[in-house]
C-alpha positions as CSV (number, residue, x, y, z in Angstrom):
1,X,53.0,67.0,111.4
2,X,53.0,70.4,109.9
3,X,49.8,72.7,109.3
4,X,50.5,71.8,105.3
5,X,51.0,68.3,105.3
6,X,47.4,67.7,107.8
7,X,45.9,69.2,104.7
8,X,42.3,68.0,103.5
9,X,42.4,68.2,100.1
10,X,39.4,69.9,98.7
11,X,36.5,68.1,97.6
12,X,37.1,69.3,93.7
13,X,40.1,68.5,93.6
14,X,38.8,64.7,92.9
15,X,38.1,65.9,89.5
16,X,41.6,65.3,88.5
17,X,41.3,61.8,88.9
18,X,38.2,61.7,85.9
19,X,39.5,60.3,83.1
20,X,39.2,62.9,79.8
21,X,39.1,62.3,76.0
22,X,41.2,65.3,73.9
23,X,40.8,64.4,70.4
24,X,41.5,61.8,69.6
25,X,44.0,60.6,72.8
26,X,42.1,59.2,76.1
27,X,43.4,59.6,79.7
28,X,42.5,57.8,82.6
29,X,43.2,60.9,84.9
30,X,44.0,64.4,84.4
31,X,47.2,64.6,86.1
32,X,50.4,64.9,83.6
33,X,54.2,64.7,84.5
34,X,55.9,67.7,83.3
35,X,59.2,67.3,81.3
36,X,62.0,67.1,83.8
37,X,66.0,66.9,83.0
38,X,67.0,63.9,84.7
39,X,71.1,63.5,82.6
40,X,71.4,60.2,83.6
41,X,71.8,58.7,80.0
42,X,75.7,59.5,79.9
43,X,75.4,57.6,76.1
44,X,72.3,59.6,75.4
45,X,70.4,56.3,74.9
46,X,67.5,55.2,77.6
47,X,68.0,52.6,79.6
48,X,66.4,49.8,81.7
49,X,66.1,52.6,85.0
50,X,64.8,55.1,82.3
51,X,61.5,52.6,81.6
52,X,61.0,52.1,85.1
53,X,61.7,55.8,86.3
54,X,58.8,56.5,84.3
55,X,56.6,53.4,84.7
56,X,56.6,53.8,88.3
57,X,54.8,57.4,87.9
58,X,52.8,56.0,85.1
59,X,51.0,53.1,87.5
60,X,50.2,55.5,90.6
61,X,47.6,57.4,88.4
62,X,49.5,59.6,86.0
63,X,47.5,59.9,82.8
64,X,50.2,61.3,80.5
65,X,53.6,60.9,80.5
66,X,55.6,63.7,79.0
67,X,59.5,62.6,78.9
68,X,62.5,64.9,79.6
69,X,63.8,67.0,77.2
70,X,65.5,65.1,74.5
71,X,67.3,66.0,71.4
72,X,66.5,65.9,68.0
73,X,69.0,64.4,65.6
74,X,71.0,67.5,64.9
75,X,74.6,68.0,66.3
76,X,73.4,71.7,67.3
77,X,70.9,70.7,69.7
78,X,72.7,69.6,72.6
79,X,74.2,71.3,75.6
80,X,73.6,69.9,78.5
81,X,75.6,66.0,79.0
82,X,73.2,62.8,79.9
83,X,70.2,63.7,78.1
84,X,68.7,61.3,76.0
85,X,68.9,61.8,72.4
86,X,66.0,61.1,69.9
87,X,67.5,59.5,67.0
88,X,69.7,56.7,66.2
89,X,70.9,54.3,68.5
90,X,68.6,56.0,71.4
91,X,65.7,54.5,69.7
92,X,65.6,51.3,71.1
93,X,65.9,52.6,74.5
94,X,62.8,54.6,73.8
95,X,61.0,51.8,72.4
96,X,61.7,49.8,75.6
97,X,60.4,52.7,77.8
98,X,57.3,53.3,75.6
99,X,56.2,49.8,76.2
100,X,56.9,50.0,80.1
101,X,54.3,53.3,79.9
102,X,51.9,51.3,78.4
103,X,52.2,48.4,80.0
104,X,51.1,50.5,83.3
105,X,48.3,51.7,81.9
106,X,49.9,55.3,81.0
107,X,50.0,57.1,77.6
108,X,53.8,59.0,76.8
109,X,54.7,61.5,74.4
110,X,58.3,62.5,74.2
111,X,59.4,66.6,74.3
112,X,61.4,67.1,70.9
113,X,64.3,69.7,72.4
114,X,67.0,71.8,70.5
115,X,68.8,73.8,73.4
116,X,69.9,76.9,71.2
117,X,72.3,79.4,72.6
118,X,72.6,77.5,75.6
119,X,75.4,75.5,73.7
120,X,79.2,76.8,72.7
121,X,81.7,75.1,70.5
122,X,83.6,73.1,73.7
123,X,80.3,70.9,73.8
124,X,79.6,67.7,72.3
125,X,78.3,65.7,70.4
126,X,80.2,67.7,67.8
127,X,83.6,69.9,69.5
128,X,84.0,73.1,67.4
129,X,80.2,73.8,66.5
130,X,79.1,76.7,68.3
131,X,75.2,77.0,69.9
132,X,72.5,78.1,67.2
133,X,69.9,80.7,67.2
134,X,68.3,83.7,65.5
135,X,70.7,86.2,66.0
136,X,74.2,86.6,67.6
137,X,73.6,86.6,71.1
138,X,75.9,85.6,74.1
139,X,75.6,82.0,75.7
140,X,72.2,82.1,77.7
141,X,73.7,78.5,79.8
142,X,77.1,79.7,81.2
143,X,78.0,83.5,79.7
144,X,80.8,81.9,77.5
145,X,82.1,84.9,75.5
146,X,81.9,82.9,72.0
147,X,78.4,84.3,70.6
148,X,75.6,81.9,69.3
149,X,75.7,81.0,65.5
150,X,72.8,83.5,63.4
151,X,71.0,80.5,61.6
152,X,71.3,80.6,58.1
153,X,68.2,79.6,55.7
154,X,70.1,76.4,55.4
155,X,70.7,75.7,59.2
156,X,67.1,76.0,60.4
157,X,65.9,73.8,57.0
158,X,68.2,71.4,58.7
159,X,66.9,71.7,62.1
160,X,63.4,71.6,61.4
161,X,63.9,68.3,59.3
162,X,65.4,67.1,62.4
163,X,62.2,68.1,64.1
164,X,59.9,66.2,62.2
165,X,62.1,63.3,61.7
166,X,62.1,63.1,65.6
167,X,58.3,63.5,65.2
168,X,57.6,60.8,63.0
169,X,60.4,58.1,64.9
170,X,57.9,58.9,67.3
171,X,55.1,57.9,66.0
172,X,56.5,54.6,64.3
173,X,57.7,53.2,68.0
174,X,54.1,53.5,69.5
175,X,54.0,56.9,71.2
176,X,50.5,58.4,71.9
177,X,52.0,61.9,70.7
178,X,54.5,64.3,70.6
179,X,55.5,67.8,72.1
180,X,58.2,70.1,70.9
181,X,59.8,71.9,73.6
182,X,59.2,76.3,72.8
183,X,59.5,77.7,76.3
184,X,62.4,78.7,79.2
185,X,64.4,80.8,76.4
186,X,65.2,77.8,74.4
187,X,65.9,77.9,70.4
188,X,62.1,77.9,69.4
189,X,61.6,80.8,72.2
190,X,65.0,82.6,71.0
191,X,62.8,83.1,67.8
192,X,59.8,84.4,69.5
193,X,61.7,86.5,72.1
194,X,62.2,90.3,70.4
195,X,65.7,89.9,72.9
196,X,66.9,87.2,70.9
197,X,65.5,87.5,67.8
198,X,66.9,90.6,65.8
199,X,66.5,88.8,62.1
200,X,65.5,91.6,59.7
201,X,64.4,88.4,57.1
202,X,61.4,86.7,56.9
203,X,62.4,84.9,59.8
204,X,61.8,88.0,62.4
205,X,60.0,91.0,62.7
206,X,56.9,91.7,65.3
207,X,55.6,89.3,66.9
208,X,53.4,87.5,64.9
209,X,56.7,87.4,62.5
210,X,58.4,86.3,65.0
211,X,56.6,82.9,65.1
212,X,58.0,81.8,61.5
213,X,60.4,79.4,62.5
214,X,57.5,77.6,65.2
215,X,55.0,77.5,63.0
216,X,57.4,76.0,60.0
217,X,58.6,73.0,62.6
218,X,54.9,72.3,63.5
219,X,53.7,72.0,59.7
220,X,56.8,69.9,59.0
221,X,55.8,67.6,61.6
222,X,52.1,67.4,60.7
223,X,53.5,66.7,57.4
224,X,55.2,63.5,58.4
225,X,53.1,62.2,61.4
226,X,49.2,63.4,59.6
227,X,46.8,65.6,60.9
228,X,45.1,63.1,64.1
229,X,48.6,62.5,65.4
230,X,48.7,64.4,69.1
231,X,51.0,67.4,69.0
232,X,51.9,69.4,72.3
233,X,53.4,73.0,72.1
234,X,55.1,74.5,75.4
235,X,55.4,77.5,75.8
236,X,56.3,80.4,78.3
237,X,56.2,83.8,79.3
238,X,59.6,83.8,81.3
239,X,62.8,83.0,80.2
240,X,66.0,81.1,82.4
241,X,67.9,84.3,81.1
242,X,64.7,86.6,82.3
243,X,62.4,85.3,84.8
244,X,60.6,88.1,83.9
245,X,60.4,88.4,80.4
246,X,57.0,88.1,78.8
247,X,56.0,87.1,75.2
248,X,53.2,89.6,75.4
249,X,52.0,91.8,77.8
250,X,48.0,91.7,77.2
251,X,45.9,88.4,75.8
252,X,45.8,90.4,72.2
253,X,49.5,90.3,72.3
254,X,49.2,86.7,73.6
255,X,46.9,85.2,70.4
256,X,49.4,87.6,68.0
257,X,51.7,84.1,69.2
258,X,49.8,81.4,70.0
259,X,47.0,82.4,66.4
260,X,49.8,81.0,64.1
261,X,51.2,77.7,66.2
262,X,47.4,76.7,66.1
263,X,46.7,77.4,62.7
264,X,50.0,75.3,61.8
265,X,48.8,72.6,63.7
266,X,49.1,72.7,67.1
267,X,46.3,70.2,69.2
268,X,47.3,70.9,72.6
269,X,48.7,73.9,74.3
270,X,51.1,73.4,77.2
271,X,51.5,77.0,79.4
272,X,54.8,77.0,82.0
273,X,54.3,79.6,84.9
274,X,56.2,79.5,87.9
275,X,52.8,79.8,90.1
276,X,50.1,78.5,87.7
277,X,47.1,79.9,89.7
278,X,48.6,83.6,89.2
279,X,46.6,85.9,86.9
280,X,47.9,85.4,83.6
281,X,47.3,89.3,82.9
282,X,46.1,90.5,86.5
283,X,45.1,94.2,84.8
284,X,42.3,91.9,82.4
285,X,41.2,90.3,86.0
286,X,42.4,86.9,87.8
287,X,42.3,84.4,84.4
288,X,45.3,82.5,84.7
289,X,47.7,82.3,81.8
290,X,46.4,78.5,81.2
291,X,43.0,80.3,81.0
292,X,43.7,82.8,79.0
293,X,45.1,80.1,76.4
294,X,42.4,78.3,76.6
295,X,40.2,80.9,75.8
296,X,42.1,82.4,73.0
297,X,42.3,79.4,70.9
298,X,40.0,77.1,72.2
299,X,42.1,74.1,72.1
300,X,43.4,71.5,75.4
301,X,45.6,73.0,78.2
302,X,48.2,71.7,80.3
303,X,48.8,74.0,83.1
304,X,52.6,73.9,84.9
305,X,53.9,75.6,87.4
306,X,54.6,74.5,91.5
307,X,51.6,72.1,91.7
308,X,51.8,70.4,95.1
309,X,55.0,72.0,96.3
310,X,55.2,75.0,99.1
311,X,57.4,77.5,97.1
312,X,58.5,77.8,93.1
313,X,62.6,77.2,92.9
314,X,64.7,74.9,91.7
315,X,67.0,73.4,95.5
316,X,63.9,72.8,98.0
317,X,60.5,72.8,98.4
318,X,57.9,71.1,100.9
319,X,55.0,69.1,99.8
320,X,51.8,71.7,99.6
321,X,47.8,70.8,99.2
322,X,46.4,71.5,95.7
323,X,43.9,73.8,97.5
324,X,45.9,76.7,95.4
325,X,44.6,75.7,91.9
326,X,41.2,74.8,93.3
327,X,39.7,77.9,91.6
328,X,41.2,77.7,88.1
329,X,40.1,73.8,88.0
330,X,36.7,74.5,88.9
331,X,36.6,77.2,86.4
332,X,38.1,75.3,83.5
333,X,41.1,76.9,82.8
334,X,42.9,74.2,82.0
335,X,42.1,70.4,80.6
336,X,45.5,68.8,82.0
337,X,47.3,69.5,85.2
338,X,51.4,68.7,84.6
339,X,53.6,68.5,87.8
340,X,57.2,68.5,88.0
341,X,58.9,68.5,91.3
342,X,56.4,66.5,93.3
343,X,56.2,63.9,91.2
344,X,60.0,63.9,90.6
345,X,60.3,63.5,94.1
346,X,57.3,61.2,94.6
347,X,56.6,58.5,92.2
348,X,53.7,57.9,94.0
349,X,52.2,61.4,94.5
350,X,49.4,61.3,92.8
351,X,47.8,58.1,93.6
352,X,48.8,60.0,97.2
353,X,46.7,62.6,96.3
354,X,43.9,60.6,94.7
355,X,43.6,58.3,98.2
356,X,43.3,61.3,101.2
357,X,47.5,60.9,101.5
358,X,48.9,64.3,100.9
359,X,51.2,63.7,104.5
360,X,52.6,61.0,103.2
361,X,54.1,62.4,99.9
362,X,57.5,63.7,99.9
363,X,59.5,67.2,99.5
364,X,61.8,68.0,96.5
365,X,65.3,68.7,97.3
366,X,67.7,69.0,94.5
367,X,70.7,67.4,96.0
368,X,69.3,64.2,96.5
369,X,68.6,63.8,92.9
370,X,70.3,60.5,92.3
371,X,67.8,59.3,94.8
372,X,64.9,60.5,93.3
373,X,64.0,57.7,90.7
């Protein structure tokens, strides 16, 4: 047995396990699973292993269930092949895992997705369309030479009525909330990025201007789902194309984003670092970012990044004691803890966790996905 995996968990740690109340949604734990691509709707439509993919997490002490990425009704937001849509016939399928969260005791929100300039016209759902975004930029997924599509006025009134149409399907099939995917260099992030975004309309500018295009999805979507109706914002300093790209570089610069997604509507605020219990500015002292959002706004965190594994990465990683995040718990910088890999690998991790079992929970290894259900 290795020096990590013998691991007694700290004693605060168990605070995890509490349940919480933000607004008006009720947990029976803190620990969320974080959005993870799993592409194994080939149809885009859910299926029976989707329910119980997620059910199994959602009995072993998983409070909140945030799905994979999945795309709103608009032929521009796809890239990647076998993710789940969020419109039309994929409905059902998301009404039958919905029911399979609850039924374990778990709450769910789906993460409302439009992939940007990581699509090019060879793609489907729609051949010839080329990948969207806020300026003329090169394909952020595979350096295809066609450049992304400069939204018109038109084009992002179309994809923000897809938004909240996605929004309010949502909310008719019984989920506890939503949350709209604006992180990892994604179309919603192409807008905040000043690399991306070189609109000289209303639609860019500095970097509270920048924000236009979030802020007008969120009020569409409070507009059809009401103002109670639990809405999640992720968000991110680095990008896939730029792991070290930063949306702001002190916590001034930081609220000059996050100020107008809140005032829009925003109820919780979901923060994706690589190493979550990093300083979010380490020249304004050890805050993490998830503190510093907290903070700043005052609203619900979710914290993300390499929770219970030994190394950030996307091929391998070993299973690692929470004693790393110990610090920011205890301090309250963040209201939700959302893990990815662990839990992808584990269905059971966290009722691992909660019960002394840390040696007993599983590694992450990318190539035995189709195994890890």
């Amino acid at each position: 047995m290795s020096a990590q995996t013998a691991f007694v968990e700290p004693a605060g740690i168990g605070a995890l396990f509490d349940p919480i109340r933000l607004g008006g949604l009720s947990l029976s734990t803190r620990i969320a699973m974080a959005p993870m691509s799993r592409y194994f709707c080939p149809d885009g439509v859910p299926h029976q292993g989707v329910a119980d993919y997620y059910r199994r997490r959602a009995e072993n002490s998983v409070g909140l269930i945030i799905s994979e990425g999945t795309y709103i009704g608009h032929p521009s937001a796809a890239s990647y092949e076998g993710v789940p849509y969020f419109s039309g016939a994929a409905l059902e399928g998301w009404k039958l895992v919905v029911a399979a969260v609850h039924a374990a005791g778990g709450k769910m929100f789906p993460q409302l997705w439009h992939t940007g300039s990581f699509r090019n016209s060879s793609m489907q759902p729609e051949p010839g369309l080329p990948g969207f975004g806020p300026s003329e930029n090169r394909n952020a997924f595979t350096d295809h030479p066609e450049p992304t599509r400069a939204m018109s006025e038109s084009d992002i009134a179309d994809v923000i009525a897809a938004y909240a149409e996605a929004a309010a399907d949502a909310q008719r099939l019984g989920f506890d909330g939503v949350e709209i995917h604006g992180a990892h260099g994604y179309l919603i992030d192409e807008f905040f990025w000043d690399t991306t975004n070189r609109r000289t309309d209303a639609y860019g500018g500095d970097r509270r201007q920048r924000t236009r295009f979030g802020v007008e999805v969120i009020a569409a979507i409070r507009a059809r789902v009401g103002a109670d109706f639990p809405l999640s914002f992720r968000y991110s300093q680095w990008k896939q194309q730029d792991y070290a790209a930063r949306l702001a570089d002190t916590p001034d610069q930081l609220l000059e984003v996050l100020g107008p997604l809140v005032d829009a509507g925003v109820s919780i605020l979901h923060c994706s670092t690589r190493r979550l219990w990093e300083p979010g500015f380490a020249e304004h002292g050890d805050l993490t970012l998830a503190g510093w959002t907290r903070k700043l706004t005052g609203l619900p965190v979710i914290a993300v990044g390499g929770a219970g594994l030994d190394r950030p990465g996307l091929k391998s990683a070993g299973p690692a004691s929470l004693e790393v995040i110990e610090t920011a718990l205890a301090r309250g910088d963040f209201d939700l803890l959302a893990v990815g890999r662990a839990l992808l690998a584990d269905p059971e991790w966290a009722e691992k966790i909660r019960t002394g079992r840390l040696a007993e929970t599983q590694g992450y290894d990318k190539f035995q996905l189709e195994t890890l259900i």
